[in-house]
C-alpha positions in Angstrom: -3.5 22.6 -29.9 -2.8 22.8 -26.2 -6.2 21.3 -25.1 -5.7 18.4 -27.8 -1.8 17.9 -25.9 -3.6 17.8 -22.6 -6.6 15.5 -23.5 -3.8 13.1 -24.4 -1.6 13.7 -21.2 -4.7 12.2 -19.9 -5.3 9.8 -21.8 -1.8 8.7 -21.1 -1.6 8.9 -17.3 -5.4 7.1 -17.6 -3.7 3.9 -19.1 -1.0 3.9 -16.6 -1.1 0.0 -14.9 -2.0 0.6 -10.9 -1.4 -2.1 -8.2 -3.0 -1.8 -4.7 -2.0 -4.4 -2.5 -3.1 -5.4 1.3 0.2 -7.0 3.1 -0.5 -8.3 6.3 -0.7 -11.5 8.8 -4.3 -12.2 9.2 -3.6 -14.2 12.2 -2.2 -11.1 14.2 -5.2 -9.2 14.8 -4.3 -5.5 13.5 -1.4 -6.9 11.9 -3.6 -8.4 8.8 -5.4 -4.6 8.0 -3.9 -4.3 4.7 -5.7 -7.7 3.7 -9.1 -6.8 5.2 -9.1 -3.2 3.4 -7.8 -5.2 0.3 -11.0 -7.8 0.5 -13.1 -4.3 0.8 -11.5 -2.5 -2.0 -12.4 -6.0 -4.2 -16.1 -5.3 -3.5 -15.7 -1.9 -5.4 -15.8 -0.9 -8.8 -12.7 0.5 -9.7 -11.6 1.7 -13.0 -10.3 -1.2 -16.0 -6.5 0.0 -14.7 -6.5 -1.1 -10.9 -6.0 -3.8 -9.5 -6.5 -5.1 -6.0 -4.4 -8.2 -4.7 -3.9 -10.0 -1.1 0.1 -9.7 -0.6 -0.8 -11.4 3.1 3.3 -12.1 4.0 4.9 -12.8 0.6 7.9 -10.2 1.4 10.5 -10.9 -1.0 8.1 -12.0 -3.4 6.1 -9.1 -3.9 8.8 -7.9 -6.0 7.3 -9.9 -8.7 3.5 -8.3 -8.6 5.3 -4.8 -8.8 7.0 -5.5 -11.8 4.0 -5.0 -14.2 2.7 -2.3 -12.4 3.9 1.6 -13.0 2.3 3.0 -9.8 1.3 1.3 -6.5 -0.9 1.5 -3.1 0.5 -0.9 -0.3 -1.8 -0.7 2.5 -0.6 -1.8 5.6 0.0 -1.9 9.8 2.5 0.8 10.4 3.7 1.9 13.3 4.3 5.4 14.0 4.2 5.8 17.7 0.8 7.3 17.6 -2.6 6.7 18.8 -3.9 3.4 17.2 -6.2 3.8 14.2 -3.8 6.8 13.4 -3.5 7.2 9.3 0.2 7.7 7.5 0.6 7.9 3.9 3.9 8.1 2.6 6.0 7.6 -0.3 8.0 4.1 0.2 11.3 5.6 -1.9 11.1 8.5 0.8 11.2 5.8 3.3 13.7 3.9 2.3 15.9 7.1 1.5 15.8 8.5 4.6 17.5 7.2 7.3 15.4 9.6 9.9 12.0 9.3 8.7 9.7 9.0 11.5 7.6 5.7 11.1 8.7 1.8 11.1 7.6 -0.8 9.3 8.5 -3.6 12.3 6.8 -6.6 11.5 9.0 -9.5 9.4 6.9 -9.6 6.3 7.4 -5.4 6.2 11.3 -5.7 7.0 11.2 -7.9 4.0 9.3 -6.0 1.6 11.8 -2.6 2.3 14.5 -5.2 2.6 13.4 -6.5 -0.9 12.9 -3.0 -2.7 15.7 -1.8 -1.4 18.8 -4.3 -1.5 17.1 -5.9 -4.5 14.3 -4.9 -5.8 16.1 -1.5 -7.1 18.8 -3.3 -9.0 17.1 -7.0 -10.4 13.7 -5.5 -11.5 11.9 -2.9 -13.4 9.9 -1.2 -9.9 6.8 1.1 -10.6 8.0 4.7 -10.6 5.4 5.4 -7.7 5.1 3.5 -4.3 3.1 4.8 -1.7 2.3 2.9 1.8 -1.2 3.6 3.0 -0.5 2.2 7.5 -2.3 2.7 9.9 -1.6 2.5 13.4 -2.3 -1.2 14.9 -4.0 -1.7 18.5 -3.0 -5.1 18.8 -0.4 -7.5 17.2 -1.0 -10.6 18.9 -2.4 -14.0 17.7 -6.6 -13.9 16.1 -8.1 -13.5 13.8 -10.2 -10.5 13.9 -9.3 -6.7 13.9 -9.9 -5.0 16.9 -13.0 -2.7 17.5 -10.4 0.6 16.7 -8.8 -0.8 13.6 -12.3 -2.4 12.0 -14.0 1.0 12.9 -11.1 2.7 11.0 -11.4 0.7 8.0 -13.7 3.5 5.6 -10.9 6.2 6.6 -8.4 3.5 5.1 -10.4 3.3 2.1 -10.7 6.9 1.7 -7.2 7.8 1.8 -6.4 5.0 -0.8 -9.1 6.3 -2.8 -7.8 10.1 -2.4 -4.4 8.9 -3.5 -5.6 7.0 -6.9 -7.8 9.6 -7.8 -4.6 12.2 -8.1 -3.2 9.2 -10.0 -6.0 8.9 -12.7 
């Protein structure tokens, strides 16, 4: 009986709907990381349940890809006052809960995206029960396209954290 319940437990937390998403300006240099590790993640085969989008700067209205998903993976610049190419992972509701948490999301398309779960998102929409930010530290924020040297370099230890965190999810 109890290996039947848990075989099911599975097979419930399998079917769950996941969402990772790359939010970033790919004309700022380190700022558009979340996108490049998002056009990665697309290459890989990844079970029938995730799904990978390009969020680029849609702030506000990212509120309406989380809808139909239960748990998500943003991927994104973050800065944390550490050494660039530095990895956080963090729960978003944490985040936005806690007035002294230690990182910032400072560019404008992240201060509307907590803006938007926050102030709106939390009372207009149905928001996965789970959001976790996958940032990493930028080098540069300034005007090109390309990441710099650091930040490309630093784009398999991205993947491998996002991996790590949907694999405790499925």
């Amino acid at each position: 009986m109890e290996r039947g319940r848990k075989r099911l437990q599975n097979q419930s937390k399998n079917q769950s709907k996941i969402l990772i998403i790359g939010i970033g300006n790919i004309l700022l240099r380190d700022e558009g990381v979340g996108v490049r590790v998002a056009e990665e993640l697309k290459k890989r085969k990844l079970p029938k349940n995730v799904e990978v989008q390009d969020g680029a700067t849609l702030g506000l209205s990212l509120l309406n890809f989380l809808e139909n998903y239960d748990k998500v993976i943003v991927i994104d610049a973050v800065k944390g006052g550490k050494k660039p190419g530095t990895i956080y992972k963090f729960d978003l509701y944490e985040f936005i809960d806690d007035f002294n948490f230690p990182l910032s999301m400072s560019s404008m398309h992240d201060f509307d995206f907590i803006y938007a779960v926050k102030n709106i998102g939390r009372e207009f929409y149905k928001l996965p029960e789970k959001i976790v930010v996958v940032g990493v530290e930028p080098e540069k924020i300034e005007p090109g396209l390309e990441l710099t040297e650091k930040i490309n370099n630093t784009i398999p230890e991205i993947i491998k954290a996002v991996l790590e965190e949907l694999n405790n999810w499925i």
